[in-house]
C-alpha positions as CSV (number, residue, x, y, z in Angstrom):
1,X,9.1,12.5,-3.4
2,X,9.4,9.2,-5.2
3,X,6.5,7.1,-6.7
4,X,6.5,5.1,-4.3
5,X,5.7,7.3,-1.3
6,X,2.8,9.5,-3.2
7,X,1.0,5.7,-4.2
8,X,0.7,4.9,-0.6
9,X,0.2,8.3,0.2
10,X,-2.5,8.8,-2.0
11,X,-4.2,5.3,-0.7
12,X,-4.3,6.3,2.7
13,X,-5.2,9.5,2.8
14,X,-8.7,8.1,1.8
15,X,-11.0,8.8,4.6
16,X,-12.6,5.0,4.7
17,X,-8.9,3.9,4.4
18,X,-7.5,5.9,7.0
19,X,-10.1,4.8,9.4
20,X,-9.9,1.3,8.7
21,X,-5.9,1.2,9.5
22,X,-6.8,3.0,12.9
23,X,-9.8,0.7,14.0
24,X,-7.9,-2.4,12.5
25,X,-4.4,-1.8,14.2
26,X,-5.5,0.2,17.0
27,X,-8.7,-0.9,18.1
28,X,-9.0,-4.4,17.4
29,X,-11.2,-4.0,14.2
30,X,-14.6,-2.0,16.2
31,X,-15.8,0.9,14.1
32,X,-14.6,3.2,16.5
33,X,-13.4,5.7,13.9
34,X,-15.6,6.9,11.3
35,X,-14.7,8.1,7.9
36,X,-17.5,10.9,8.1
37,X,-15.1,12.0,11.3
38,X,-12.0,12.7,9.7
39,X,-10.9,16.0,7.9
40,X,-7.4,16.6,6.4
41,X,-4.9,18.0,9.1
42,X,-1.6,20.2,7.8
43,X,0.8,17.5,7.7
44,X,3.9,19.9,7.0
45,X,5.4,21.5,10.5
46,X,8.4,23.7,10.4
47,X,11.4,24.1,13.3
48,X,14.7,26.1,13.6
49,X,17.4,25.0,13.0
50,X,21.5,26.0,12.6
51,X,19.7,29.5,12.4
52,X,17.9,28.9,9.8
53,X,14.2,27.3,9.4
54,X,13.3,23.6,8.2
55,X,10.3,21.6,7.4
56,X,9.4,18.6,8.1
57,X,6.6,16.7,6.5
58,X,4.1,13.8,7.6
59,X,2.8,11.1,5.1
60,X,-0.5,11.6,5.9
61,X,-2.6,13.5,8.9
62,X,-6.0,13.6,9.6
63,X,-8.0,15.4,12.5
64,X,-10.3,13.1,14.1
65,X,-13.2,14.8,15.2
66,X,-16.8,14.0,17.4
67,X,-19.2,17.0,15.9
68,X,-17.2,20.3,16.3
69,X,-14.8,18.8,19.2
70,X,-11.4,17.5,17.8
71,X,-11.1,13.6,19.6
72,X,-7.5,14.0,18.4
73,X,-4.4,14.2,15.8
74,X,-3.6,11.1,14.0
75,X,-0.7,10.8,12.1
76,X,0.8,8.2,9.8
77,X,4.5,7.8,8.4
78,X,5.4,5.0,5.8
79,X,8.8,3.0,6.2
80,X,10.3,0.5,3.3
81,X,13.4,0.8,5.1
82,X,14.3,0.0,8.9
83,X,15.4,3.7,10.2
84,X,17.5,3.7,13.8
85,X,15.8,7.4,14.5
86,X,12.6,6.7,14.1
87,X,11.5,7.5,17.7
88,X,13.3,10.6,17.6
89,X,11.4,11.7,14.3
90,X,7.9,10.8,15.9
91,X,8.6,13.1,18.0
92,X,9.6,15.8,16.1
93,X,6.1,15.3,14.8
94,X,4.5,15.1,17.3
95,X,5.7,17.5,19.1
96,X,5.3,19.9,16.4
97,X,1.6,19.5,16.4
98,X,1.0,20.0,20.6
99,X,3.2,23.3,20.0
100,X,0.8,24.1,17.5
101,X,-2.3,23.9,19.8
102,X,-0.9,26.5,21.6
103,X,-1.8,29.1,19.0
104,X,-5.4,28.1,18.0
105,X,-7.3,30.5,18.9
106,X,-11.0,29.2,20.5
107,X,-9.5,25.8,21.0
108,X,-9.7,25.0,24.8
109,X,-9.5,21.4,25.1
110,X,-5.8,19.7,24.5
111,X,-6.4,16.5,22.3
112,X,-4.1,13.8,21.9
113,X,-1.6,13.0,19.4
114,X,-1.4,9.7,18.1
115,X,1.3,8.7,15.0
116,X,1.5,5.1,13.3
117,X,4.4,3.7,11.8
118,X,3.9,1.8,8.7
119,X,6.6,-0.7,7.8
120,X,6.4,-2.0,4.3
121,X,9.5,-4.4,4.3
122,X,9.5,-7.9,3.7
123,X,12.7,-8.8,3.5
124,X,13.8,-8.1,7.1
125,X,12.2,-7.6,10.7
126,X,11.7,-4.0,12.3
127,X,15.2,-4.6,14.6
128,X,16.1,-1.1,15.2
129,X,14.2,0.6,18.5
130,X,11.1,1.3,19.0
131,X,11.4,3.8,21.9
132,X,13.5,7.1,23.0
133,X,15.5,4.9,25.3
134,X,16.4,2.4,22.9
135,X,18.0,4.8,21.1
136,X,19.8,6.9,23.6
137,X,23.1,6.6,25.7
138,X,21.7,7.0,28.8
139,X,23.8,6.5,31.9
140,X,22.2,4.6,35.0
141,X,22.0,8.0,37.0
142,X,20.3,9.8,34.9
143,X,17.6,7.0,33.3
144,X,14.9,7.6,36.2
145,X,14.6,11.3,34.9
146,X,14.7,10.0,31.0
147,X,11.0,10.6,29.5
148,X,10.1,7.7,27.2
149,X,8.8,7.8,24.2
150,X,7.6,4.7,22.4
151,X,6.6,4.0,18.6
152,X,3.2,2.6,17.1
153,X,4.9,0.4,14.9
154,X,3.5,-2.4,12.7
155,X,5.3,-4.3,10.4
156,X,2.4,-5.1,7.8
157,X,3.9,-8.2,6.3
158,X,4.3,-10.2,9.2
159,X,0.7,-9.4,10.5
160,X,-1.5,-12.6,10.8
161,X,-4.2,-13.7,8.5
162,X,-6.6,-13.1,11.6
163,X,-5.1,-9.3,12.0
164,X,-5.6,-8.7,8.5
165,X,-9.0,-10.3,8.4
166,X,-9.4,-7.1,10.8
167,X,-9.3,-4.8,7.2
168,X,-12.8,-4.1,5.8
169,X,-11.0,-1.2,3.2
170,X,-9.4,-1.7,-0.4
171,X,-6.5,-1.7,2.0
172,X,-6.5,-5.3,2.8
173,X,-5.6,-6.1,-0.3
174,X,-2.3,-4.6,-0.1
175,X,-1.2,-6.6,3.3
176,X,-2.4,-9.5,1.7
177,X,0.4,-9.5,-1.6
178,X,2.6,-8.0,1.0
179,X,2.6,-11.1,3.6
180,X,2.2,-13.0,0.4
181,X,5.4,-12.1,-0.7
182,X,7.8,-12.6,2.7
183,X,5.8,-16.0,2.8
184,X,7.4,-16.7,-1.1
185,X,3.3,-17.6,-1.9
186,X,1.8,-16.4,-5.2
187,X,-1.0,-13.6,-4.6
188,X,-4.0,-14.2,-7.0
189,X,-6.4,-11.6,-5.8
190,X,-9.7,-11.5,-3.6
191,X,-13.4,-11.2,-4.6
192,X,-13.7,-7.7,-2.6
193,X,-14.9,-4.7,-4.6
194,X,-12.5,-2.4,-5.0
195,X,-13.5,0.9,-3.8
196,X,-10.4,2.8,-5.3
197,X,-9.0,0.8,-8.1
198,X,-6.8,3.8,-9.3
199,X,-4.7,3.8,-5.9
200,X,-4.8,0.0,-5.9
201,X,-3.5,-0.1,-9.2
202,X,-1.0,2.8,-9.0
203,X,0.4,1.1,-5.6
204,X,0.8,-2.4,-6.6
205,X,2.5,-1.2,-9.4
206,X,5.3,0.7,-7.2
207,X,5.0,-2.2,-5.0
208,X,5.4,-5.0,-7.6
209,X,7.4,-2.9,-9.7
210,X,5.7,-4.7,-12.8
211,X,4.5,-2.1,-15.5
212,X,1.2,-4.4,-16.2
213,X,-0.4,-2.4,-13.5
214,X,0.3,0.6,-15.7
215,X,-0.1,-1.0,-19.0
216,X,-3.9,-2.6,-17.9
217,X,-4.8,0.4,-16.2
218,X,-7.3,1.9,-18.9
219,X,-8.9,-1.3,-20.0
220,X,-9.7,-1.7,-16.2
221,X,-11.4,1.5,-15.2
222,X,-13.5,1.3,-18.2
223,X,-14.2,-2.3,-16.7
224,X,-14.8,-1.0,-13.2
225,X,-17.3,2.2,-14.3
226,X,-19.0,-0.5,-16.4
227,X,-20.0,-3.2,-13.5
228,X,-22.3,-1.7,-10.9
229,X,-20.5,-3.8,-8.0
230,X,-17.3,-2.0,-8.9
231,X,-14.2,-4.0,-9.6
232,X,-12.5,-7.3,-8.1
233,X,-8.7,-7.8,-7.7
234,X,-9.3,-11.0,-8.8
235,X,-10.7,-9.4,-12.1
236,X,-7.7,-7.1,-12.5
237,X,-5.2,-10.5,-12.4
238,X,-7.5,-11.9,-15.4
239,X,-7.0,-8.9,-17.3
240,X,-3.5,-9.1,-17.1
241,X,-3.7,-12.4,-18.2
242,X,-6.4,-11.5,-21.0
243,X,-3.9,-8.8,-22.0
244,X,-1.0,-11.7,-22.7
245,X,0.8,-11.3,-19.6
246,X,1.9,-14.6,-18.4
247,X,2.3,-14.2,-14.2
248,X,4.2,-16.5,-12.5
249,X,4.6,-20.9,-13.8
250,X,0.7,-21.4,-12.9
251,X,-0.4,-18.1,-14.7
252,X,-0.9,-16.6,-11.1
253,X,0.9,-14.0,-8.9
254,X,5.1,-15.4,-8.6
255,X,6.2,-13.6,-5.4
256,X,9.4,-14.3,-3.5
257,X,12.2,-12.3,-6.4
258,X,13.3,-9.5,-5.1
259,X,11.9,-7.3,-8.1
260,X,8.5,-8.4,-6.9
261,X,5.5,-9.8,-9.1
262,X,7.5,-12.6,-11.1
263,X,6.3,-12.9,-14.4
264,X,6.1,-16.3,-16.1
265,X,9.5,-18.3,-17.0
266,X,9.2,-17.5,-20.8
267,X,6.6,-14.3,-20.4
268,X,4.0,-13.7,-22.6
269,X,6.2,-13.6,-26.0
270,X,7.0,-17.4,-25.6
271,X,2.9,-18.4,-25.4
272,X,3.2,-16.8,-28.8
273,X,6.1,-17.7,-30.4
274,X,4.9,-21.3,-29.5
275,X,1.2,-20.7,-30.7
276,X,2.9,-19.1,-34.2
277,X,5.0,-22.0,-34.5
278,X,2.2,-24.4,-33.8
279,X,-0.2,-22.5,-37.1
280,X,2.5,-22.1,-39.7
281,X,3.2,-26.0,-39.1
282,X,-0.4,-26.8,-39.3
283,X,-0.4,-24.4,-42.6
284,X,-2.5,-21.9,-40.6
285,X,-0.5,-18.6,-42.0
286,X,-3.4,-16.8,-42.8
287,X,-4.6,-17.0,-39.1
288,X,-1.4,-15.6,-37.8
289,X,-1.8,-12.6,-40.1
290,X,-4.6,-12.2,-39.1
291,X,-4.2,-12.5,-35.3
292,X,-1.5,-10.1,-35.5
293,X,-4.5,-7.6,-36.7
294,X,-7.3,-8.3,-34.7
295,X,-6.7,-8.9,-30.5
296,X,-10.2,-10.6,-30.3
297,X,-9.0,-13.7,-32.7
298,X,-5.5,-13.3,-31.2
299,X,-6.9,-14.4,-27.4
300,X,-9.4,-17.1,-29.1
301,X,-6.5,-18.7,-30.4
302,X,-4.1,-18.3,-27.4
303,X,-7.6,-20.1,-25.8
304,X,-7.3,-22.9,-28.4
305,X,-3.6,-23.4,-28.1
306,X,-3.9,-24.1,-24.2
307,X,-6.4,-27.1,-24.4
């Protein structure tokens, strides 16, 4: 499993998260879902196959239930990459989990299954089908008896600001740098608190592929437990910054390269070769020894040098 998947694996299988992407996507933003409803579901499932038996595997499942009665089965598989046979995996899901009703014992009711398609690309619209009969060859006699299946597919970067503005969870934040970046706009951060800063951090880093995010990552927690309203994106782009990391030509977010978060033209060694350069010509040696030893006096006189 790469680093990729288990980041936004490990995002969304938080019960406020996962209930926000369902009442945002499905249900229009209304509060239908409740994080207090959801419990983890078994997202593994196995089948036979060429005699022998395989698995296959969900990103993330969560029952959703109303007191002791299951409302249903919710489901949720992550794409960075366009897949022709999706519909015919859905259903190998899906249909995984109604055989499986069919052995609990003291369940009565059927509940529905409901899977959501994640697309994380920003490169390139979803073009390949989004239903069974998209993707079969299906002659015109036998297309009346053809059972369709169709996917609940989103293509988060090319959701609008007012869909997104649906997102109440740490989640929003993602969309956000991710409609950011097909749009070629820098992505600076929001004044939300940040309910899980150690899956925002760990995702934007797979997601960005800068190692800042990794770098940052203790200084920041120790930030977040500190502050009693918990900690802003916003604040974690400053403390990049603090830390010497020059993002993007107006010290902000540089999206639009396809290795993600730009950093700035020279980086964060030219600010200091340039400060250096500035103290030994102004017969400041002394200071640069001594900013090389203390980090405090080093970001005072990176302050200095940028009035």
């Amino acid at each position: 499993m790469s680093e990729k998947d288990v980041a936004e694996k490990t995002l969304e299988s938080c019960d406020d998260v996962f209930a926000d992407i369902l009442n945002a996507l499905l249900f229009g933003g209304r509060e239908v879902v409740q994080e207090d409803d959801l419990t983890d579901a078994q997202p593994l499932s196995v089948y036979k196959m060429g005699g022998g038996v395989r698995s296959q595997e969900r990103d993330v499942a969560k029952y959703w239930r109303n007191k002791r009665i299951r409302l249903g089965l919710c489901g949720i598989d992550n794409q960075s990459a366009v897949d022709s046979d999706m519909p015919l995996r859905v259903i190998g899901y899906d249909g995984a989990a109604y055989r499986g009703q069919l052995s609990e014992k003291g369940q009565r009711e059927r509940y529905p299954v409901v899977t959501l398609v994640l697309y994380f690309g920003t490169e390139r619209r979803w073009t390949s089908p989004v239903s069974l009969k998209e993707r079969l060859s299906v002659g015109d006699e036998l297309m009346p008896f053809v059972s369709d299946y169709k996917l609940n597919l989103f293509e988060l970067a090319w959701l609008s600001e007012e869909q997104i503005a649906l997102f109440k969870s740490d989640f929003r934040e993602v969309l956000e740098y991710l409609r950011a970046k097909r749009l070629r706009q820098r992505y600076e951060g929001s004044e939300r608190q940040l309910r899980h800063i150690e899956e925002i951090l760990d995702i934007f880093h797979v997601l960005s592929g800068e190692d800042s995010f990794k770098s940052i990552e203790p200084g920041i927690l120790n930030s977040a437990k500190q502050s009693a309203g918990g900690m802003k994106m916003c604040d974690v782009i400053q403390a990049i910054k603090n830390e010497g990391f020059a993002l993007g030509r107006n010290e902000g977010f540089a999206l639009g390269r396809s290795e993600g978060f730009a950093l700035g033209e020279q980086r964060g060694e030219g600010k200091l070769l340039s400060l250096f350069a500035k103290l030994y010509a102004a017969g400041r040696a002394d200071d640069v020894q001594k900013a090389t030893l203390d980090r405090e006096y080093l970001k005072k006189l990176l302050d200095e040098h940028q009035k």
